[in-house]
N, C-alpha and C positions, 0 to 999 in steps of 0.2 A: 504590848506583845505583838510578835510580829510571826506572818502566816507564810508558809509554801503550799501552794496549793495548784492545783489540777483541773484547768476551763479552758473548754473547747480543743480538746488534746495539747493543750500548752502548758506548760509550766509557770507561775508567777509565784512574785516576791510584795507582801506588802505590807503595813501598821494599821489593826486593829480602828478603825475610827468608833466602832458602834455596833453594838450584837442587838438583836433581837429573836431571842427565841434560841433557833440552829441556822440559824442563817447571819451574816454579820456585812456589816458596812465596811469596808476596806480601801486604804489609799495605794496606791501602789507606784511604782518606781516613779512612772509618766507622769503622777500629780492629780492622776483621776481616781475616782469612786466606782469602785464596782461592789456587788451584791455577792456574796460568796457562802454557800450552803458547807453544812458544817460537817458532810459526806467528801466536800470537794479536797480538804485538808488535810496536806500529808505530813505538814510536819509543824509546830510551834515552835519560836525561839525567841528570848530575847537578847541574846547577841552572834556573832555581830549584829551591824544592818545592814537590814537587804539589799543594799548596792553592792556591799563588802560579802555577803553570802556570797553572791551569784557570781562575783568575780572569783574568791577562794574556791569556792567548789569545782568551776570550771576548769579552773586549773588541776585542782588535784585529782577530777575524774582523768585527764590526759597522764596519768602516773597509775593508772592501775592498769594490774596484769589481767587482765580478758581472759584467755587462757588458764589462770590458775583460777580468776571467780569461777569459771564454766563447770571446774572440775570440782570446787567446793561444794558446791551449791546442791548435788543429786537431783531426781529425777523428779520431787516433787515440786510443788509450787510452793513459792514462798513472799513473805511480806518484806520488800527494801530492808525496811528498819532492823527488824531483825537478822538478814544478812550479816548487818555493818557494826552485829557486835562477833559475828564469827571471823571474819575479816580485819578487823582491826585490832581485833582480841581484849575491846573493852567497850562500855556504852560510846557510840560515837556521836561525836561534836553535831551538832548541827550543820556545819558546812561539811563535816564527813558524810551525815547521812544522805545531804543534797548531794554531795559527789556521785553517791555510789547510785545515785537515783537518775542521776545525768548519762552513768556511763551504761546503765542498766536499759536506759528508753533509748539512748543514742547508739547500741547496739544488736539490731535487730536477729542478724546472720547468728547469733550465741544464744538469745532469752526470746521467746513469747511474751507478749502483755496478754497478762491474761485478768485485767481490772484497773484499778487506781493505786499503784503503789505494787500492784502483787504482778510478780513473773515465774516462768520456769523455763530450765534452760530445754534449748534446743536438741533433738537426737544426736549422738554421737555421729553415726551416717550422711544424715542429712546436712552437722556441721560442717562435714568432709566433704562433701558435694558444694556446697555452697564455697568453698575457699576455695577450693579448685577453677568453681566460676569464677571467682572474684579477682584468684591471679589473670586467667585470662581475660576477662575485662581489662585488666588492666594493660597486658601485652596487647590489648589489642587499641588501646586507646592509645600507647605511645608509640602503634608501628600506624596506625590513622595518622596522629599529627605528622609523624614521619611522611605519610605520604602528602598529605598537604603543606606542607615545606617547600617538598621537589616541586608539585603540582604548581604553588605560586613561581617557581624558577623557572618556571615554562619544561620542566624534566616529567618525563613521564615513566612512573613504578612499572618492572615487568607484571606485576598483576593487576595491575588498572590498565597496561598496554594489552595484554591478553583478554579482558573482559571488559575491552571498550565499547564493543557495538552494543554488548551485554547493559553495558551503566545507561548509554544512552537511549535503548530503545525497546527494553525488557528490563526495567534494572530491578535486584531486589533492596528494595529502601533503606533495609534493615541490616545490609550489610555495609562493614567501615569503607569496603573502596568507593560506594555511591556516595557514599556521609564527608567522605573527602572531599571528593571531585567537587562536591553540593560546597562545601564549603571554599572551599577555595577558589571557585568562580564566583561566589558571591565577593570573598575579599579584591580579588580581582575585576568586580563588575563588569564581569561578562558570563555568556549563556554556557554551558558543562559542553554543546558541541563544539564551541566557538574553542572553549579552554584544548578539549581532544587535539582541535585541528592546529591550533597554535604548536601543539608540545609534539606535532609530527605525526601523530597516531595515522590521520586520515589528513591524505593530500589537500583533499578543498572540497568546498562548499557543494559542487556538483559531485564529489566521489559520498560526500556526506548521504546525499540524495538517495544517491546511485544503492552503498552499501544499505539502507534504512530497508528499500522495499528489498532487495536480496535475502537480508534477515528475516522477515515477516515471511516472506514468500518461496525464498529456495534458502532454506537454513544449510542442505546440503552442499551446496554451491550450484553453479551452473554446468559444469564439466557433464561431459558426456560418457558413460563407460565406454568400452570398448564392444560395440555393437556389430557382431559382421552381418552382411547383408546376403541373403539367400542370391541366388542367381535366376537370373529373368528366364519365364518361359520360353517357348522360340515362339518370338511371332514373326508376321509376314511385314516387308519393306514397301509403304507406299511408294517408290519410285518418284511417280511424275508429281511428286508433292512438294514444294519449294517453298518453308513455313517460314514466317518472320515475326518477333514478338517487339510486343510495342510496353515500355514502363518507365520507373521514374530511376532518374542515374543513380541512387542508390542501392536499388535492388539487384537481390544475389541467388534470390531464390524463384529463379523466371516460371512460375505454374503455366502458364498457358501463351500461345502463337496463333495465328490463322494463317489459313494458304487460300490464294483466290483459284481455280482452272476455270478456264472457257472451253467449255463442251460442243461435239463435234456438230448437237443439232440446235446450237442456239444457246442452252441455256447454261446458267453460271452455275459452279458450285466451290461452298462456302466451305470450309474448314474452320472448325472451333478446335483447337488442340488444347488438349490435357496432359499436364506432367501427372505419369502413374505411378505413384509409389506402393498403389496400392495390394500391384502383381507380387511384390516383395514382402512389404511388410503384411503380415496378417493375424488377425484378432488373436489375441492373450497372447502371443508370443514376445519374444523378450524388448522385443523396439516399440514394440505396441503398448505392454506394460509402463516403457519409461516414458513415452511421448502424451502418455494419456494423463498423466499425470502435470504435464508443462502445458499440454490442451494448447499452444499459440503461440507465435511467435509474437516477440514484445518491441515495440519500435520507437524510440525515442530520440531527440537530438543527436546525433554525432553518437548513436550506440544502438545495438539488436541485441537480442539473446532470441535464438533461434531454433524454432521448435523441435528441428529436427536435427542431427550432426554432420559437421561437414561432407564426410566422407558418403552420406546418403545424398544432402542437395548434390552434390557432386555429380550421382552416378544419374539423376533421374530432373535437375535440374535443365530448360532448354533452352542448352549455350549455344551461341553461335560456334556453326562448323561443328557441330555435334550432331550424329543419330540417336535418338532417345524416344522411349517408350512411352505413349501415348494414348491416353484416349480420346479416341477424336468422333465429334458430329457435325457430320457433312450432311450440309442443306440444300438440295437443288431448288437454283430460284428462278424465275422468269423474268428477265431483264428488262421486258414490258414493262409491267407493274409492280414486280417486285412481289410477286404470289411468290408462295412457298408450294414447292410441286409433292417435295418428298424428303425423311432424314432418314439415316445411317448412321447408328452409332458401331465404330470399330477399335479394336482393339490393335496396333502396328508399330512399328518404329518409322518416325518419322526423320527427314534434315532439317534441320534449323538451318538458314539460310544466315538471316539478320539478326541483331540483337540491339532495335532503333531505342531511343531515351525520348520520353514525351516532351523532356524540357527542348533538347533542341528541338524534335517536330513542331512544337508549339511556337516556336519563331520563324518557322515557314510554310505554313501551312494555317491559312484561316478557313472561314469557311465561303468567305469569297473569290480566295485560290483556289478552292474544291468546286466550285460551282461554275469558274471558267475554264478552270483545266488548266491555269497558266502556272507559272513554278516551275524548280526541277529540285525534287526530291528523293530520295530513296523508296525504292515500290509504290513511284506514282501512281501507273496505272492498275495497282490491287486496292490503294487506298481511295483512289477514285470510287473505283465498287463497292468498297464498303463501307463508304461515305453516304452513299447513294438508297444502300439498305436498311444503315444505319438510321437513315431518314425516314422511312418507310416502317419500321420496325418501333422507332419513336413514338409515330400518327396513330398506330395501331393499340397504342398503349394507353392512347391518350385519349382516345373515343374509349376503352375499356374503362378507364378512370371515370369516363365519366356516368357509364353504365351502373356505377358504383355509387353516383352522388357525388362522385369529387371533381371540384373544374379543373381544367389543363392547365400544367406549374409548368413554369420553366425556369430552371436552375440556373440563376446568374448570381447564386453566392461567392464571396470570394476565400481561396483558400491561403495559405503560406506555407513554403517550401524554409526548411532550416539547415543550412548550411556551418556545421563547427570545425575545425581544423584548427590545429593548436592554440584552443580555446578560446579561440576568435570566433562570433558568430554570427551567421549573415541571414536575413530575414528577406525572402522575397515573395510580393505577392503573387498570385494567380489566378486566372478566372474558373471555375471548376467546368463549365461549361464550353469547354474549349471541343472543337470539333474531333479531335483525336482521342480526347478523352470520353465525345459521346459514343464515338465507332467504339471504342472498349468496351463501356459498360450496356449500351445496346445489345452487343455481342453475348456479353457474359449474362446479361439477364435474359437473354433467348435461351443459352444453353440453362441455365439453373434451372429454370421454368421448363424446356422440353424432358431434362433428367430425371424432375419431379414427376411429371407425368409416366415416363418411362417406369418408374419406379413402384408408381400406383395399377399402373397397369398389369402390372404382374403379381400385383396383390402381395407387394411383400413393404414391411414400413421404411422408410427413413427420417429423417432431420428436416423439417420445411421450417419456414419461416411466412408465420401467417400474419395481417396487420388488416382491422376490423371484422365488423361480422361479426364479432361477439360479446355478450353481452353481460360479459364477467370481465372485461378487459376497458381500459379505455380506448376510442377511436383511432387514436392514436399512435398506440403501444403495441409496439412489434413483438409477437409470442413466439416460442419455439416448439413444436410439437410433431407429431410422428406421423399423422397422415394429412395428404392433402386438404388445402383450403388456403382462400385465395388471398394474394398481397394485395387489397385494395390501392395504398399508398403506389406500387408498382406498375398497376394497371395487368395484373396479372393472374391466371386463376388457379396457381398453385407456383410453389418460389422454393430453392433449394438454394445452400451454400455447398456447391461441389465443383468450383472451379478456383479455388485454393488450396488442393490438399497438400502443400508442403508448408504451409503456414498456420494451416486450423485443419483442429482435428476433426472435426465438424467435417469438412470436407474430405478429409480420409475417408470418416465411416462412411458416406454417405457412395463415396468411389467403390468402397465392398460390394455395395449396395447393386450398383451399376453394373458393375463387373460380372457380379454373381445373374443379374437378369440378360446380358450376353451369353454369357457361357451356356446357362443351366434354361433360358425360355421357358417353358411352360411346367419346370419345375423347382423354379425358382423358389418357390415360400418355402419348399423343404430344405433347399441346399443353400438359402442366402446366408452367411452370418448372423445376420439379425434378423429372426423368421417373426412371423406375427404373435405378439403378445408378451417379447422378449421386453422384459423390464427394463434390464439393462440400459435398452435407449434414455429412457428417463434419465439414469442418474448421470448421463454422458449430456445431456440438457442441462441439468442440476448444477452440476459440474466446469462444464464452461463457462451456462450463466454467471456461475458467480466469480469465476477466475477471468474472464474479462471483460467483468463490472470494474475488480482489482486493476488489472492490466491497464485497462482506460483513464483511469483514477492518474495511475502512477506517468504514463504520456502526458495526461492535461499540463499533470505537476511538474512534470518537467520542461515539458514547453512554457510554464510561464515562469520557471528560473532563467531559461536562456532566454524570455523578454526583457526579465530585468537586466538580464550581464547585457543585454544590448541597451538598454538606455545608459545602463553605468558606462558600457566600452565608448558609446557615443557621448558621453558627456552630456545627456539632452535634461535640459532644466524647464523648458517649455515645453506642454504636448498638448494637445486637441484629441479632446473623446465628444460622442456621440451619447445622450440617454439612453437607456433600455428599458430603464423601468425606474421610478422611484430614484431610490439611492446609486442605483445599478448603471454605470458607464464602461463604454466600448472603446479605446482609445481608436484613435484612426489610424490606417495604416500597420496596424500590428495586433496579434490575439491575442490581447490582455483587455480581462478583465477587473475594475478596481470598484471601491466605494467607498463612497463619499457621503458620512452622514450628516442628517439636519437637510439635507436638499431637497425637494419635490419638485423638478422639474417636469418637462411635456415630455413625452417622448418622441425620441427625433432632431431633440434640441441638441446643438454643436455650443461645448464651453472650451476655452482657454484654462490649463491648470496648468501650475507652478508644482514645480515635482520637489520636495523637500525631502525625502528622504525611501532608501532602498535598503528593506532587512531580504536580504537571500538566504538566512534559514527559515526562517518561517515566512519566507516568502510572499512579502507585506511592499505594501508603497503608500506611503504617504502626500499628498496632495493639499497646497490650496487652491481655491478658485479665483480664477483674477479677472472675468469674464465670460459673460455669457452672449455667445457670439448670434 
């Protein structure tokens, strides 16, 4: 006698070997013994045999009409066996009844199992729901292959070309254009960006970059609406002012200039000029709204996206052989020692005289040219002066620092300038401590520092930027908060960011600030834009904080793609790094960082690596070591 029977939701065929009880010994197809309970048994036969069962039935389950069982069967439950004498319209054969048992569990979208042997069929509605999915599974499964077809031919579907950034950087899994793309770079053994850029979507590897954080970041685009700009107050013309701005040759959005004059009784006075945007743009109004939301201008190799629209750098940027609006703080100094007598903060339109680049100053101008006078320069003798203060303004900082517990640094890290043009890129170093670069930031950290004060002084809040002293923070960690306290790291006992408001908005708000304690004096905390207690500052901290943590993120990342195109554009197979820690090497000569594991070297230690290979999408370098130098 031979068994059909039901184990482990499977179906088997086998010969009777031995009963005991309701339970029986059974051989089955494979030649093996299993145990088979006399519940599990859906059907007895002794012929055919169960090779010939399981083949005849399979067959003749593929010849029944699905559709006419569905509709025989009504709305009860019912046992196979008895189906398969309404159906065939007599007791049926044993490979009949295995048929109709095959075609009953092999159709789930028509019948429920609702047991061993027993089903009922499916709702009417729900039938009709389910075949409407199942055609479109199906159209969707042959317009998928369709597109991975194109996709291997290097052709890219208008709807995989329209929801590329989408597959690659947001994608939803579960849709057939990512299930394509996914497959068809895998047949292709390459990465889904790699496949994009191949079939044209995205020009190259840095437009890849480029588009990733635009998505994350400005899903809207970058484009700027159409913004008009109110029109400037009248202010008054400093005349005998003759400013000149000192920056690096890529910049476009010149914020700040100084003018030197020599006063009639001796002493000098200093100009710190400020680009105002702030006379124009003001709180919740519609530039204010857009710009607060981009929070900074973004600055990467061979690209900007700029906080503010051209048509505004434009009116309030200070270009040479332009008058423009200004805020300026004028410091009378004492030439003697370089005391500070008195400041001036004014509101004017200033001339821009020059518009000098640091790179070439920095090829003429060391600071042993500055200390004999020799050279010939553009505004030698204002850059003399404020060479001179610059130095003095330094020492001042430096005994503060120390007042602080911090010893005297001096900054001889080095930096790199990145030059791309038709996606050729050039890497030069720098010293950051170059003397033109100290008169800048000397300069600029006197103004932030005096503004800050200015600010506090009239009891109304802004933006500082405070570093130690507190004992929720570490030593090190530069906070942003609303009233003064001091930049230890500075040597400073209060620190604003307000001499870049055409690049951070940080500096805008912080210019309202300023503005409003000019105008309004000793009624500032009522008239300021940001009076005391306004929350608002916070999430404008909040805010920035974390869009240029982002912003930072995405510079690093892109500077160390244009590392790699330069060792690829150079050909370089041999390179020299520096330890930093552990695993952690510095190469020399260029700002890449790599790693190298299994190593424990000193730090300090100079090795010899063998560059073996460069991934610029995930922006990888692979290395061996061939010496430790």
């Amino acid at each position: 006698m031979n068994l059909l029977f039901e184990k482990y939701s499977a179906f088997k065929v086998g010969t009777i070997f031995s009963q005991n009880g309701n339970f029986y010994q059974v051989k089955i197809i494979s030649g093996r013994h299993i145990k088979v309970k006399n519940s599990d048994i859906l059907l007895r036969f002794s012929t055919p045999n169960p090779d010939q069962l399981i083949k005849q039935a399979k067959l003749l389950a593929n010849e029944i009409d699905l559709n006419f069982l569905w509709e025989i069967v009504g709305t009860k439950e019912f046992y196979f066996f008895d189906l398969g004498i309404e159906y065939f319209g007599h007791t049926p054969l044993s490979y009949e009844a295995a048929s109709l048992l095959f075609c009953l569990h092999n159709s789930p979208i028509y019948f429920y199992k609702k047991g061993k042997g027993r089903y009922k069929a499916v709702p009417g509605k729900l039938l009709k729901t389910t075949k409407i999915n199942l055609e479109k599974k199906k159209s969707q499964i042959k317009l998928q292959n369709e597109y991975i077809s194109k996709l291997k031919n290097k052709e890219i579907p208008d709807k995989i070309q329209n929801l590329a950034l989408q597959l690659l950087f947001k994608p939803d899994k579960n849709s057939i254009e990512y299930k394509a793309l996914n497959i068809a770079s895998k047949a292709l053994k390459v990465s889904p960006e790699r496949l994009i850029i191949d079939c044209g979507r995205i020009k190259s590897i840095e437009q890849l970059h480029y588009k990733k954080f635009l998505f994350h970041f400005f899903p809207k685009g970058i484009k700027f609406p159409n913004l008009i700009i109110p029109n400037l107050p009248k202010l008054p013309v400093a005349n005998n002012i003759r400013a000149f701005s000192i920056d690096d040759a890529s910049t476009t959005e010149i914020d700040d200039a100084l003018s030197v004059v020599k006063l009639s009784c001796g002493k000098i006075q200093i100009g710190i000029h400020i680009s105002a945007p702030g006379l124009c743009i003001k709180r919740n109004d519609l530039i204010d709204n857009f710009i607060r939301e981009r929070m900074s201008s973004i600055y990467t190799p061979g690209n900007k996206i700029t906080m503010l629209p051209s048509n505004i750098i434009d009116k309030f940027s200070l270009n040479e052989g332009k008058t423009r609006a200004a805020l300026s703080l004028y410091s009378i100094l004492n030439p003697i020692d370089w005391s500070l007598v008195s400041t001036k903060t004014r509101v004017e339109m200033i001339s821009i005289v020059s518009n000098l680049r640091n790179n070439y100053l920095n090829s003429l101008i060391t600071e042993e040219i500055l200390n004999s006078g020799e050279g010939e320069y553009p505004h030698k003798n204002d850059i003399a002066i404020l060479w001179k203060w610059a130095k003095s303004l330094e020492k001042k900082r430096m005994i503060k620092r120390k007042s602080f517990g911090l010893k005297s640094k001096k900054n001889d890290k080095i930096d790199f300038n990145f030059s791309v043009k038709n996606n050729i890129v050039t890497i030069t170093s720098y010293k950051r401590d170059t003397s033109i670069n100290k008169i800048i930031s000397e300069l600029m950290i006197f103004a932030n520092s005096n503004w800050g004060k200015l600010i506090s002084n009239h009891n109304i809040p802004g933006i500082y930027r405070a570093q130690g002293g507190c004992e929720y923070t570490s030593k090190t960690q530069v906070r942003m908060i609303t009233h003064p306290a001091p930049h230890q790291e500075l040597g400073v006992n209060q620190y604003t960011w307000s001499t870049s408001p055409l690049r951070r908005y940080v500096d805008l708000v912080n210019q309202w600030q300023i503005l409003a304690c000019i105008k309004y004096q000793n009624i500032s905390s009522i008239k300021a834009p940001f009076q005391p207690g306004d929350t608002d500052l916070f999430d404008i901290i909040l805010s920035f904080d974390k869009l240029n943590s982002n912003y930072s993120y995405f510079q690093k990342k892109m500077e160390r793609y244009w590392c790699l195109r330069w060792l690829l554009q150079n050909k370089i197979k041999l390179i020299y790094a520096t330890v930093i820690k552990n695993e952690i090497f510095q190469l020399l000569n260029l700002p890449l960082i790599i790693r190298l594991p299994g190593q424990k070297l000193i730090q300090g230690t100079q090795v010899k690596l063998n560059l073996l290979h460069i991934d610029e999408i995930n922006l990888t370098i692979e290395v061996k070591l061939l010496e430790i130098l």
